[in-house]
matplotlib code that plots the C-alpha trace (Angstrom):
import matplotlib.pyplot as plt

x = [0.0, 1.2, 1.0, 1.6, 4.0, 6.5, 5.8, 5.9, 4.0, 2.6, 3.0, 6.3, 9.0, 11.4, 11.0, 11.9, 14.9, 16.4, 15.8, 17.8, 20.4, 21.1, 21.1, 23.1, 25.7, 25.8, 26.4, 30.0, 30.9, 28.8, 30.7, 34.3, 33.6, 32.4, 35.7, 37.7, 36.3, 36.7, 40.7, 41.2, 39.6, 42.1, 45.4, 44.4, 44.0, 47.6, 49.1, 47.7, 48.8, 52.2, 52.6, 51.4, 53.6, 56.6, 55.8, 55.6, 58.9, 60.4, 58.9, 60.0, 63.5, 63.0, 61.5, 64.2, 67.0, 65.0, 64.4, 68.0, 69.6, 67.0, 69.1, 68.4, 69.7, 66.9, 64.3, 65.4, 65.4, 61.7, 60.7, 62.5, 60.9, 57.5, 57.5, 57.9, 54.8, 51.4, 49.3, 48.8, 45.6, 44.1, 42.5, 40.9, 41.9, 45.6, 46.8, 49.9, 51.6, 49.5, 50.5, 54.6, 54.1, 52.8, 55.5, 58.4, 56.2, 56.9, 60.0, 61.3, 58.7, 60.0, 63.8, 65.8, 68.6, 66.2, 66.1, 62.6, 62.7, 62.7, 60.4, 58.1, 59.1, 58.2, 55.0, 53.7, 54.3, 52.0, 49.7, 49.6, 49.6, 46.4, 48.0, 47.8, 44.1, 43.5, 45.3, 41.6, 41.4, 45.2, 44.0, 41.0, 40.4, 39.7, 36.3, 35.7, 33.4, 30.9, 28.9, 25.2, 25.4, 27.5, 25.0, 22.0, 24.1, 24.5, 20.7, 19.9, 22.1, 21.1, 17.7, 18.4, 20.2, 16.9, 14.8]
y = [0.0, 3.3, 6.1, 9.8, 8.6, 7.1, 3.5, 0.9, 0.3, 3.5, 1.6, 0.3, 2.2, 1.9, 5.4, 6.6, 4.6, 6.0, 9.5, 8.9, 6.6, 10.1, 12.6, 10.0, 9.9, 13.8, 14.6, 13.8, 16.4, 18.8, 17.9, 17.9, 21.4, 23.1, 21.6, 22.8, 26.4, 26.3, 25.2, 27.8, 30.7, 29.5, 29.0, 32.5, 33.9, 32.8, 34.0, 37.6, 37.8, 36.6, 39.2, 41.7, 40.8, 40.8, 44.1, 45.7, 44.2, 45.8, 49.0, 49.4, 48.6, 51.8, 54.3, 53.4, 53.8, 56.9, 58.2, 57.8, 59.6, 60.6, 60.6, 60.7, 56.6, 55.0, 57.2, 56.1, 52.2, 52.7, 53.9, 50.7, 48.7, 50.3, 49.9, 45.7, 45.8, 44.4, 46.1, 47.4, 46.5, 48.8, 46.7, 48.3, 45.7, 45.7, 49.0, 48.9, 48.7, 51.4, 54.1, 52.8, 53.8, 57.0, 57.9, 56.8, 58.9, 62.0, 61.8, 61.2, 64.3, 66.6, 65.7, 68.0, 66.1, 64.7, 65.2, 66.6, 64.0, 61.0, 62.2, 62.9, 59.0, 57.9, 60.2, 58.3, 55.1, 56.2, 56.9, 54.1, 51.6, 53.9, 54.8, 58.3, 57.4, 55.3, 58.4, 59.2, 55.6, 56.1, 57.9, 55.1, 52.7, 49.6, 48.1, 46.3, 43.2, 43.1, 39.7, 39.8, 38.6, 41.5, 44.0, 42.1, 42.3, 46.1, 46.9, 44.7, 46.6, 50.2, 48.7, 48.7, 52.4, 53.9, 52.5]
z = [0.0, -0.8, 1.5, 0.0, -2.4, 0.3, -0.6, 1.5, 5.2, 7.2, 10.2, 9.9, 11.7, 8.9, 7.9, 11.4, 11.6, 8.3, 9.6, 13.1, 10.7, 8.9, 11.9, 13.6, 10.8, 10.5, 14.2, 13.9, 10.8, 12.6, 16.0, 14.1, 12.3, 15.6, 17.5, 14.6, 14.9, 18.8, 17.9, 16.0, 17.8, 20.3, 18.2, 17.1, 20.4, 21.4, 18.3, 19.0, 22.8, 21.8, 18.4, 20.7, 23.1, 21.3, 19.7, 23.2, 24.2, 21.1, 21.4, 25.4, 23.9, 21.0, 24.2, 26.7, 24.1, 22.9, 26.6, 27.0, 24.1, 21.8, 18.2, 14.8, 14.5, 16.8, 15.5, 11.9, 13.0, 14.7, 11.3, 9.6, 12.6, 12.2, 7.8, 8.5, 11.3, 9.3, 11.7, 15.6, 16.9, 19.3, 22.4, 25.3, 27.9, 26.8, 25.8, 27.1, 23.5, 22.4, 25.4, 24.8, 20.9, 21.7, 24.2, 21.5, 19.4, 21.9, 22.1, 18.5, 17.4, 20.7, 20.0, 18.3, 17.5, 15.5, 11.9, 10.2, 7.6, 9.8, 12.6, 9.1, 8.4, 11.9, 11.7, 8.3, 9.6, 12.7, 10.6, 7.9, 11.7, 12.4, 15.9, 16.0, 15.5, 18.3, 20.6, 22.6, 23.7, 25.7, 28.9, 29.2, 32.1, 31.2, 30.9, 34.0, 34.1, 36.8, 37.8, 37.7, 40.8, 42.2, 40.7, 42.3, 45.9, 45.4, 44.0, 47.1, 49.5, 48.2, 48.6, 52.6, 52.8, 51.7, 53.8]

ax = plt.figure().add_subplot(projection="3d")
ax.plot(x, y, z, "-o")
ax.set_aspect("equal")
plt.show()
């Protein structure tokens, strides 16, 4: 007997177990492409902490040499230094790198031993990195994270003081 065009039995279960056969055979892709994504959301976040990183350690080394004796040589091999950086990402929990940049950027544009044409290479490779932009984010605090449950305390506890 044929049943909407599905052939076969309405009441046997084969059609039920065919449908279960194929979810069951698709929940392993499904589980191996979501651990995939998770793996490499991680092995990205590791590569960024340690390139970022390793940028601040370099530019710390370019402001204490430049805090030191401010000359035309290191502020020519920050420029070199800053022409082979791909990019400077700007983070608001870790701005560390960002406020060290901008303080070798002080002192290579206040310097007067200094020549104009590299602190006008230094200043266009500020800008290409985008740097300069990110300048209103440097006096920031950064975003704290408060628990739900520590807002509910304090609603609760200012719910006392006024009474």
């Amino acid at each position: 007997m044929t049943v909407f065009g599905f052939g076969g039995d309405p009441f046997s279960d084969s059609m039920g177990d065919s449908f279960f056969t194929g979810i069951v055979s698709i929940f392993p892709i499904v589980f191996m492409v979501v651990f995939g994504l998770i793996i490499f959301a991680f092995v990205k976040t590791i590569f960024q902490h340690s390139k970022t990183s390793s940028t601040l350690k370099d530019l710390q080394q370019f402001a204490s040499q430049l805090a030191d004796d401010p000359d035309d040589d290191t502020a020519e091999r920050l420029a070199d230094y800053l022409r082979g950086v791909d990019s400077f990402s700007v983070e608001r929990t870790r701005m560390e790198p960002f406020r060290v940049a901008l303080g070798c950027y002080q002192l290579v544009m206040e310097s007067r031993s200094v020549r104009e044409e590299t602190k006008e290479r230094v200043d266009r490779q500020y800008k290409r990195l985008g740097i300069l932009d990110g300048e209103k984010f440097a006096d920031e605090a950064p975003p704290r994270h408060r628990s739900s449950s520590s807002n509910h305390h304090d609603i609760h506890h200012n719910h006392h003081d006024h009474m």
